[in-house]
N, C-alpha and C positions, 0 to 999 in steps of 0.2 A: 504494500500500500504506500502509494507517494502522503511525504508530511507534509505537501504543499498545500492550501486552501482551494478549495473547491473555486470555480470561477465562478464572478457576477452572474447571476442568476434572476429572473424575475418574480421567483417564490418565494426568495433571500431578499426581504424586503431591506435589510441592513448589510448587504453582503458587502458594498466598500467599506463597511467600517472599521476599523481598528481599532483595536481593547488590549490594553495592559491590564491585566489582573493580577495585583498585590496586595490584593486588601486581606481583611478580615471573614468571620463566614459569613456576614451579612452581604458584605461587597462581596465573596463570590457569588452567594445567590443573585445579586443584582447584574452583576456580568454573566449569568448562566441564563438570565430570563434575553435580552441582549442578543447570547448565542442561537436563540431558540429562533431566534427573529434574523438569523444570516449572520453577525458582526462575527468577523475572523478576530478571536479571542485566542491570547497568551499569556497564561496561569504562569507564575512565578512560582512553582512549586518546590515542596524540599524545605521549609521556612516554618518550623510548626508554631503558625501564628492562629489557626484554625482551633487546634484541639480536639476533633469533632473524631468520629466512628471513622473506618477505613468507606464504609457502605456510605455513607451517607459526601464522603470527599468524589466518591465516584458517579454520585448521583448530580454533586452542586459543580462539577468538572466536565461533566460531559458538552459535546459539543465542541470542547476549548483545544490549545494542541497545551502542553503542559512542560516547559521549560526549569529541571530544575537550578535549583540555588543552594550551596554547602551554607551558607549563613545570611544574617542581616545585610550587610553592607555588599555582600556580591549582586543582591536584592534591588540595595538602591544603586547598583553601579547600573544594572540592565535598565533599572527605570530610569538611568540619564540617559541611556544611551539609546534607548526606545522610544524615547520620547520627540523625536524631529518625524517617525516614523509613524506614528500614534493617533487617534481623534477622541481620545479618553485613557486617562488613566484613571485608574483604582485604586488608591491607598488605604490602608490601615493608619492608623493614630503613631505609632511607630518609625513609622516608613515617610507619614509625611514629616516629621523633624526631622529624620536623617535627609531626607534629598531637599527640605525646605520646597515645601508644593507651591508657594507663593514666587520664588526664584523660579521656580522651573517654569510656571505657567507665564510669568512674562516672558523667560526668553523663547516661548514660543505659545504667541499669540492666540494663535487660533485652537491652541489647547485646551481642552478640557478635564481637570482635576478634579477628583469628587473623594472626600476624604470620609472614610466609615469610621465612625465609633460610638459606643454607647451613648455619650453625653455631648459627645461634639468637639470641637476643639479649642474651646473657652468654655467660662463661667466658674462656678465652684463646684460642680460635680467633674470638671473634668479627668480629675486621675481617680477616681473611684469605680470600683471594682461592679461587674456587672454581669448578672446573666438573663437570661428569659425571667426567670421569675421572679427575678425582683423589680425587671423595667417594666414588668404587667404589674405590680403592688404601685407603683410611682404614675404609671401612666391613667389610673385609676379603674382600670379593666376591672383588678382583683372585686374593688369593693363591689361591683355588681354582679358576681357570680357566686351564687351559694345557697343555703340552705336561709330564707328568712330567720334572723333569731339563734343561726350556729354559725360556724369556724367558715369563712371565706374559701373559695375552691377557686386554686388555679385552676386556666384554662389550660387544653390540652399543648402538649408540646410540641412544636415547631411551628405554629400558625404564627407567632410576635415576629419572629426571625424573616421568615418571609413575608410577613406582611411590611418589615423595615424593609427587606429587599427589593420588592414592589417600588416602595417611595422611592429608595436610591435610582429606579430603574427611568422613573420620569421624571425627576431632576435631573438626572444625567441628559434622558431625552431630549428636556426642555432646552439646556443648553446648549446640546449639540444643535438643534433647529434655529436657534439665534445665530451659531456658527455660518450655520448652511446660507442664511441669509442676511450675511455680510454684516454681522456682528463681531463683539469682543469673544473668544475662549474667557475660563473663571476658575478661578477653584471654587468646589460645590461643600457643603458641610452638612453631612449627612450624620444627625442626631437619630440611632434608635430609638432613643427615650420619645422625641418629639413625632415621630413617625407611629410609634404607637398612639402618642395621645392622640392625631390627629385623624389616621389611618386604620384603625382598629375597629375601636367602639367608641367613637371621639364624643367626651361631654358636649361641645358644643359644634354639634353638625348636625346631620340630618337624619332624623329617627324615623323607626317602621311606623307606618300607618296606621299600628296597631295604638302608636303614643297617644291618638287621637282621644282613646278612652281610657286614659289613666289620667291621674290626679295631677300630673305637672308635678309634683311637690318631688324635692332628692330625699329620700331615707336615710338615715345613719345606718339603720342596716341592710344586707342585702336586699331586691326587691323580689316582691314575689314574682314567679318565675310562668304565670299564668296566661298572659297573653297568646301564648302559642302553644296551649296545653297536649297533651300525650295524651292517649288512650289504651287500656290495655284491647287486645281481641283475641280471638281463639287459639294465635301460634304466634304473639309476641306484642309489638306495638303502633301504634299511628301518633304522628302528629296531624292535627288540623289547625288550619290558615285562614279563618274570616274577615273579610275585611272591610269589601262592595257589598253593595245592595243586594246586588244578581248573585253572589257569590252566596251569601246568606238566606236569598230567595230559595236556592237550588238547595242546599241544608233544611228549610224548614219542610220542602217538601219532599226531601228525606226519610224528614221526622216523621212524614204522615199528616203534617199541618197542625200539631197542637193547637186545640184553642187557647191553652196560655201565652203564645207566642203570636199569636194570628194580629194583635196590633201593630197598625205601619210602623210606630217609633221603635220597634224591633230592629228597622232596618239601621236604626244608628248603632255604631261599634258602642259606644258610648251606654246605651241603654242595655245591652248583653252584656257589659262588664258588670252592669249596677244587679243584673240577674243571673250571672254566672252558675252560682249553687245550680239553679232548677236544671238549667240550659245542659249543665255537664251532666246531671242525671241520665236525661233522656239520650244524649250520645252514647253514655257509657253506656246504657241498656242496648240501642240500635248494634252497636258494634263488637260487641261481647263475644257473640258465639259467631263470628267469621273471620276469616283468614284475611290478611294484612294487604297479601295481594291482590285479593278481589272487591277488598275495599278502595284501594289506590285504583283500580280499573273503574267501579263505578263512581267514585269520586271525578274523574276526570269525566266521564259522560257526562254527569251533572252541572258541571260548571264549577266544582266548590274544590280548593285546595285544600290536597292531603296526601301525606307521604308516610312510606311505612319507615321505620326507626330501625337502621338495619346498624350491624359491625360494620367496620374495615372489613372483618374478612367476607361476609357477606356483601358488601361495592365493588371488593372486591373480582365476584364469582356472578355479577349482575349483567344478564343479558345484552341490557341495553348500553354499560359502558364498554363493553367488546363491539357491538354491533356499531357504536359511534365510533369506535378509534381512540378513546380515549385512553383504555390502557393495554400495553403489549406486552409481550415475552422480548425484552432485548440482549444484547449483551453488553454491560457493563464494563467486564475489563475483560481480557484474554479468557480467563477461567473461571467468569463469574456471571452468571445468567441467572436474570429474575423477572418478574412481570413491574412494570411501570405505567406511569403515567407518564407520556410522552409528547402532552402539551395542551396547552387549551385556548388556541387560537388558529382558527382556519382562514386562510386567506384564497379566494378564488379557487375554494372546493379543495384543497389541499393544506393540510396540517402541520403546522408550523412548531417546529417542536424537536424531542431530540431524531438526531442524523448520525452519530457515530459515539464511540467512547471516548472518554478522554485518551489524547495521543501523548506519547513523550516525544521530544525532540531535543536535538542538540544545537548548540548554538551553530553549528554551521549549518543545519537546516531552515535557521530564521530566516525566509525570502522576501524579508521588508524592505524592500527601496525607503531611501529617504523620498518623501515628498517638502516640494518648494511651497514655502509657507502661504497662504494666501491672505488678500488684501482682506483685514478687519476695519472694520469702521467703528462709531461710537454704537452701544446697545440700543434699540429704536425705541422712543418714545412708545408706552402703552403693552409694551410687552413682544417675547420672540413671534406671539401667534395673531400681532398686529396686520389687519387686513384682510383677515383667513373666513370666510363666511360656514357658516355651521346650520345646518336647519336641525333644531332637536325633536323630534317626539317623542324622547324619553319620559320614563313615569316613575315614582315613589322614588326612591332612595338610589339605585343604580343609577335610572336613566336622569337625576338629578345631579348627581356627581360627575356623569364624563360628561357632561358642557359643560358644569362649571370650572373643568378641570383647565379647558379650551377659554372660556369667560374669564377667567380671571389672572392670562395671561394675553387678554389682548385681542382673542377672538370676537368675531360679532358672530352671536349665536342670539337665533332666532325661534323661541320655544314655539311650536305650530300645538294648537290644545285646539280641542273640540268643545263647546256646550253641554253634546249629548253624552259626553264622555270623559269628564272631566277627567283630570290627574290626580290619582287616591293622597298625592301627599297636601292637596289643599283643605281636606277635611278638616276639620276643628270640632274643639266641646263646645263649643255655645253659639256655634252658627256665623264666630267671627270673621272677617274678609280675609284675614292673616295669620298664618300663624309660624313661630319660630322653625320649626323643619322646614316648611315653603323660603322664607326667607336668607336661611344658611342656602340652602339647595339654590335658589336661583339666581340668587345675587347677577347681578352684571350681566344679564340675559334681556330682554325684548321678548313681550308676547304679540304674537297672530292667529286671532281666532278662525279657526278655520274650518269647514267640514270637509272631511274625506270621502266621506259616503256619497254624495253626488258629483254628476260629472264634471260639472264647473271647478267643482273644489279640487278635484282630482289633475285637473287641467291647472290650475293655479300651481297649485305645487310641484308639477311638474316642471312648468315653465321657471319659479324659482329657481329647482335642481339645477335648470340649464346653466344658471350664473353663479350656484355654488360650489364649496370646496368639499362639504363633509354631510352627511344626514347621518343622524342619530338613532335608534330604537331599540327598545328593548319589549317589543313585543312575543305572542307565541309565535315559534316558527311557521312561518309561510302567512303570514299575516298584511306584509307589504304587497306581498304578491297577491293575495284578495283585493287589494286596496285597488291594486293595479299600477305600484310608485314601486316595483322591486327593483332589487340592483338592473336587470336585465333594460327594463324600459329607461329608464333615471342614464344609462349609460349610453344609449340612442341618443340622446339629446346630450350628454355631458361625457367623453371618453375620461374627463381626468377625476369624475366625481370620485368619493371614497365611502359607501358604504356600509357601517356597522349596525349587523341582527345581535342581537343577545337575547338568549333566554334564562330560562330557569336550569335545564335540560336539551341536551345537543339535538339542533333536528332531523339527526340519524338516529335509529334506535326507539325501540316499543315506549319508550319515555317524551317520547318529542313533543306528543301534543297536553302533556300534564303542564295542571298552573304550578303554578312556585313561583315561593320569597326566600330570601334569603333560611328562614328557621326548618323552613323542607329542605333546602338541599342540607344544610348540618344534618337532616335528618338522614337525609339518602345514603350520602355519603361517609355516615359513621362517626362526624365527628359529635355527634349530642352523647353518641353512647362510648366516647372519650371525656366525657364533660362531664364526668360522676365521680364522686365518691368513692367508690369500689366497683369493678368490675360486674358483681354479683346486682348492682344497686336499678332498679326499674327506671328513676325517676332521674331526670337529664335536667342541667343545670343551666344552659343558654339559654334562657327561656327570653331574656331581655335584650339580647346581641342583636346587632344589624350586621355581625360577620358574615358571608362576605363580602356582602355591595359594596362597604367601598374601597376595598383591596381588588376586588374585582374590577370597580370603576378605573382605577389607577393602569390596568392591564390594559383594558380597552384602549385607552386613550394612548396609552404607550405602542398598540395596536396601531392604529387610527395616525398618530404619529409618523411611526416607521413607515407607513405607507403611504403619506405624503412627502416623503424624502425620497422615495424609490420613483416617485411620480416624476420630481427633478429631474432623476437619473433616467427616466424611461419612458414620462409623458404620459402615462396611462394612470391609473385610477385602481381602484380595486374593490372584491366585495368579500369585507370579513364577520363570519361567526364565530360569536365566542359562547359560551355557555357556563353559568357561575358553578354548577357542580365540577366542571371540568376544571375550572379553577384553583376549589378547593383541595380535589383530588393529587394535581399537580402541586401543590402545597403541600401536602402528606406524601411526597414522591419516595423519601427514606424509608419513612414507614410503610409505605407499601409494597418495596420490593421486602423490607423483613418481613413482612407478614407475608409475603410468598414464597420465600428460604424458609420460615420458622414458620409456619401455620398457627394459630394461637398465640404468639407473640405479643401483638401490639394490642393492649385491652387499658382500660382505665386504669389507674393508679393512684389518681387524688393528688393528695398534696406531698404524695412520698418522691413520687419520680424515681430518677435513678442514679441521680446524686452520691456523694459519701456520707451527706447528711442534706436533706431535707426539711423542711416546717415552715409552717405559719402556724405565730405564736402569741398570745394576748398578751399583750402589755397593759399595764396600767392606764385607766380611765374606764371610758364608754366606750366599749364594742372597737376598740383598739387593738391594732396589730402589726406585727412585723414580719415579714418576710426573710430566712435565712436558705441561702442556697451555696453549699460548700461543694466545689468539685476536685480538689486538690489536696492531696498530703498537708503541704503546708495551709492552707487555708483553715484543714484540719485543727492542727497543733494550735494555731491563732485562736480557733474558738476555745478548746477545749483549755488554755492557757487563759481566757476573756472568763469563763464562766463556770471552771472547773470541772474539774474529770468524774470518773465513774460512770452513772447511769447519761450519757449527753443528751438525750432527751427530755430528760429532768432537769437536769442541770441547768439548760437554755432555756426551758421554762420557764423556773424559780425565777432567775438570771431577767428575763424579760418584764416579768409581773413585776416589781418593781420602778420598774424605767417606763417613760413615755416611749411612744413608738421613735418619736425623732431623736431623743436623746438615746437606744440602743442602738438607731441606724450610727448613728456619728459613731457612738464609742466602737462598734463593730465594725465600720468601714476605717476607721483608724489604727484597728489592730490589725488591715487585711484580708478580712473577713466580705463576702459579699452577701449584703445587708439592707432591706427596704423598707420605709415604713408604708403600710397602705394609703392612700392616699384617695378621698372622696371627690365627685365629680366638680363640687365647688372649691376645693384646695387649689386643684389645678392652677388657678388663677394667680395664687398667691407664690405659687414653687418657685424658688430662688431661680432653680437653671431653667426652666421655662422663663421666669420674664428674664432673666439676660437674655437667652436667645432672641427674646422678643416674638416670642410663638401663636399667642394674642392679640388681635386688634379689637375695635369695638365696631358694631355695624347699628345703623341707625335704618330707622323703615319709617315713614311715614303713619302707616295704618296701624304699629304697635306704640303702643302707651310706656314703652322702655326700651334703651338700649342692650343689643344682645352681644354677647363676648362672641367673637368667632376666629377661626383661623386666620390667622395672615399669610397668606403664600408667600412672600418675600422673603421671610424668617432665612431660607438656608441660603438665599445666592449673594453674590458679591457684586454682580454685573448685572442686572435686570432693571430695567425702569419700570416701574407699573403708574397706574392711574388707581385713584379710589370707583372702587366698584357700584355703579346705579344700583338699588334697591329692586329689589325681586318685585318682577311686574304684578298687577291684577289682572287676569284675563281677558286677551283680547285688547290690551290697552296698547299697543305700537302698531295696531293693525294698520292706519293708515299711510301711517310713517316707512314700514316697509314694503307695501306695496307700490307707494312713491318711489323709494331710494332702489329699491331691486327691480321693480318688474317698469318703473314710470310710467303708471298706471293715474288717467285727469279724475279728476276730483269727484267729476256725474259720474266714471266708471265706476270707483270706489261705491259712490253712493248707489248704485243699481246689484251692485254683491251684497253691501250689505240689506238691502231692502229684500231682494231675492233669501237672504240667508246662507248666502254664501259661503261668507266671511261676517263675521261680528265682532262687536269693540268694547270697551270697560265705557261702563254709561260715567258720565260725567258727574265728579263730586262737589258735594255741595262745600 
């Protein structure tokens, strides 16, 4: 086999790219996702900066060729000298003070440096010690996962790591597309810590539809886990998804029509939370004595979301993710062959994803010409994706995040909404016009009210596509194509358009035409019954997570990205699906090939893991806690030296109950020790290395009565100009304004749409 790279390809939507990978395991995850997408990636391996399983280095390697390194400084000798040849490097925290990432990226310009570490490369956390489980205790994950009333339950293992990897993967993106067009190169600073809080289960973004009927108010302690309740039935378990009208219409006639149930105000989320008790009766009853599968079958006839609660190793062994492509028997290394998941992004019917195993190479086989630097100019006003037109008809919480991902670096994105179909994230409890998830979600977007359903409307939007860059949706598969707007038609009129389907569920495979939210695929895919207590345990603890919309949203867009680059290179366009369970699964890619070597393997474990030492532990106060995660000898000796020998599990206990959670993080990250106190969704706010990095901004809305904390995207770059983001539209409110500025359409036209019903607008306030 030649160690050469594969040549530019038009399925390699990144295939000129070049990728130094020296980082840590988060930055290889972020250069593996990169690879998956084409970039000819060279792993500096040999360097044990990782620490990680031999399995799990072949899974986060694959794709790459793998050069190694006897030590640190050979390390950063390749990274000077890679770097004229390069359009990204990868640093660890390490690597970038040995080669100074700030040096290297001036003397070449159109560089881009994206530097990984827990806490980033300032503030007051930055030399402290970190793993998964304490950055999910700090990120505020911990405190809403658990038992109401008992001990906090980490989430399952590897989703934080690759959900950081995700972030790195579109800031890296974001930069290199400023590159592409004739910007600065940057060093990027890529904070785990910040990537979880924002990218996770972020306090403040966009929550499930389900937030609609809950009390608004944060708990001190965990929340109950009800919204997306489990069911037992005859051969294991269901979750069910209510959310719509129609969705609960087809459930009550499920039921049989209960007359308890039979008033309209049923139809709000809001009024089945206040009736829960009776409402779960009658499910439990309906579903008791039948099999999981033939409920997931007539659930999807009906209209109403629901998925059965399966293991890893049943997603495993699941029809419909073999029948998609989602997961294969590959080989891994020479003498190592296991089933994987090998990607979850198709690009013009073909699967983007892994191509080969990781290769070694010698440095006489590195065939990188130097490339001649190209002319940078100053970063553009308004952001890298200044100019980029976007039509969204995304819905709830995905299709709300990859626009804004695109919005709030400068895109005009155009939400297209229906009347008769509104978008589930506008719901509210008291019939308000606003509410905070609409508002995090749409920020810096433009609505156009529109119908799809008739011709005219179908023809308007059409004609749109002709002069856009991107269309958005996440509808069920084959859904545009009812409409009559699929990639197929949209590409008649537009060759360079770029359009993304997403579903719940890939639209290959017995699964295709099932609903799903983010809490069914957890369920499909095994991870709810990773999210227990104990293995043995029925009852599944994500009950409150939006995991994985917006890790997912992040893919997309990084999707949607990379194929607006290759357009540069190739003038063409393209039509990509992704699907959120293929996501997840590809997230769990370690785990799944163990659990294909070891059958039984990979099963819950709680808050033990697989650590030298393990806990979360009450400290003193109210429903107070700390986080200890020990993976090292030494780290060992530190505790057991911090809080005395014997029984260590007592010991740390005693040891904690005493101390405030912040005062045993300090004294245990002071001895070495890797240590987190939990941290509530309102703390966030105040966390010393969040406001240094300046992780928060505030967002004002007209139609809310308060300002709401949100994200600031600028937080990691060094080079980006942004603008302050316009306030998330009312419906229908810019209809006139883009059908002016896109289609230049006169004022009588305008007015005979909307009197027809065309098109409609946000009625004017008083």
């Amino acid at each position: 086999m030649s160690n050469a790279p594969a040549p530019p390809s038009a399925d390699r939507p990144l295939a000129d790219l070049r990728v130094v990978d020296a980082s840590d395991h988060v930055g290889a995850g972020t250069a593996r996702l990169l690879a998956d997408l084409g970039a000819d990636v060279v792993r500096l391996g040999g360097v044990d900066r990782a620490g990680q399983s031999p399995l799990k280095d072949a899974v986060d390697h694959a794709n790459k060729r793998v050069l190694d390194c006897a030590h640190p400084e050979e390390a950063a000798g390749l990274v000077r000298a890679l770097a004229s040849s390069a359009d990204l490097v990868l640093l660890d925290l390490d690597l970038a003070d040995r080669v100074d990432a700030h040096a290297l990226q001036h003397a070449h310009p159109a560089l881009v440096v994206l530097v990984s570490s827990p806490f980033g490369a300032s503030g007051p956390r930055r030399a402290w010690r970190a793993t998964e489980s304490t950055l999910l205790a700090l990120s505020g994950s911990l405190s809403r996962s658990g038992r109401p009333g008992g001990v906090p339950l980490l989430p399952p293992a590897g989703i934080a790591d690759a959900t950081a990897a995700a972030h790195g993967a579109w800031l890296a993106m974001t930069a290199l597309t400023q590159v592409a067009r004739g910007g600065p190169g940057q060093v990027v600073d890529l904070s785990h810590h910040e990537a979880l809080a924002v990218g996770l289960d972020p306090a403040f973004g966009v929550q499930g539809s389900a937030a609609a009927g809950r009390s608004g108010k944060v708990r001190r302690d965990r929340p109950p886990a009800d919204s997306y309740p489990v069911y037992p039935c005859a051969d294991g378990h269901v979750r069910l998804c209510l959310l719509s009208r129609r969705q609960w219409r087809g459930m009550f006639e499920w039921l049989g029509e209960p007359e308890a149930f039979a008033d309209p105000r049923f139809d709000s989320i809001t009024e089945r939370v206040r009736s829960a008790e009776e409402l779960d009766a009658l499910i439990t009853a309906l579903f008791a004595d039948q099999r999981a599968a033939d409920l997931a079958d007539e659930a999807a006839r009906r209209g109403v979301p629901l998925a059965q609660v399966l293991t890893l190793a049943d997603a495993l062994d699941a029809d419909h993710f073999r029948a998609a492509g989602t997961i294969a028997r590959v080989d891994l290394t020479p003498t190592l062959s296991a089933e994987l998941p090998v990607g979850c992004v198709d690009l013009d019917g073909r699967r983007l994803g892994f191509r080969a195993p990781a290769q070694r190479i010698d440095r006489d086989d590195l065939d990188w010409s130097r490339r001649p630097a190209p002319e940078t100019g100053d970063a553009p006003a308004g952001g890298p994706f200044e100019g980029l037109r976007v039509l969204d008809l995304g819905v709830i919480v995905f299709g709300a995040e990859v626009g804004r991902a695109f919005a709030d670096l400068g895109a005009d994105v155009v939400k297209v909404e229906s009347l008769a179909f509104p978008d589930g994230l506008r719901q509210t409890r008291g019939g308000e016009e606003m509410n905070a998830s609409f508002a995090w979600g749409q920020r810096g977007k433009r609505s156009l009210g529109l119908d799809l359903r008739c011709d005219a409307g179908r023809d308007l939007f059409v004609r749109l596509a002709a002069g856009a860059d991107v269309v958005l949706s996440n509808f069920k598969p084959g859904t545009l194509d009812g409409l009559g707007i699929g990639h197929a038609v949209l590409r008649e009129v537009n060759p360079g358009i770029v359009v993304l389907e997403s579903a719940a569920f890939s639209s290959r495979g017995p699964w295709a035409r099932r609903l799903g939210y983010g809490p069914l695929v957890r369920a499909a895919c095994g991870i709810s019954s990773l999210w227990r207590y104990h293995a043995e345990d029925a009852e599944c603890w994500d009950g409150v997570t939006v995991f994985p919309d917006h890790v997912a949203a992040k893919i997309a867009a990084l999707a949607v990205a990379s194929v607006l680059l290759r357009r540069e290179r190739l003038g063409a366009g393209g039509h990509l699906e992704l699907a959120q369970s293929d996501v997840v699964l590809h997230q769990l890619a370690a785990q799944v090939a163990e659990e294909s070597l070891a059958p039984g393997t990979v099963r819950a474990v709680g808050n033990r893991g697989t650590s030298l030492f393990r806990s979360v532990l009450p400290c003193a106060g109210d429903d107070e806690w700390c986080v200890i995660d020990v993976r090292r000898p030494a780290e060992l000796a530190a505790l057991e030296a911090t809080v005395g020998r014997g029984d260590l599990g007592a010991a740390a206990a005693r040891w904690c109950s005493t101390r405030g959670p912040h005062e045993a993080t300090t004294e245990l990250q002071a001895a070495g020790v890797p240590a987190a106190a939990m941290l509530r969704l309102p703390e966030l706010l105040d966390d010393p290395q969040l406001e240094h990095r300046g992780t928060y901004t505030t967002l004002k809305h007209p139609l809310l009565d308060h300002e709401l904390p949100a994200e600031a995207t600028s937080a990691p770059f060094g080079r980006i100009r942004l603008e302050d983001a316009s306030p998330a539209p009312r419906v229908g409110e810019h209809t006139r304004q883009v059908l002016l500025e896109h289609l230049g359409l006169e004022a009588a036209e305008i007015e005979g749409l909307l009197r027809d019903g065309v098109v409609h607008e946000a009625p004017d306030r008083a």
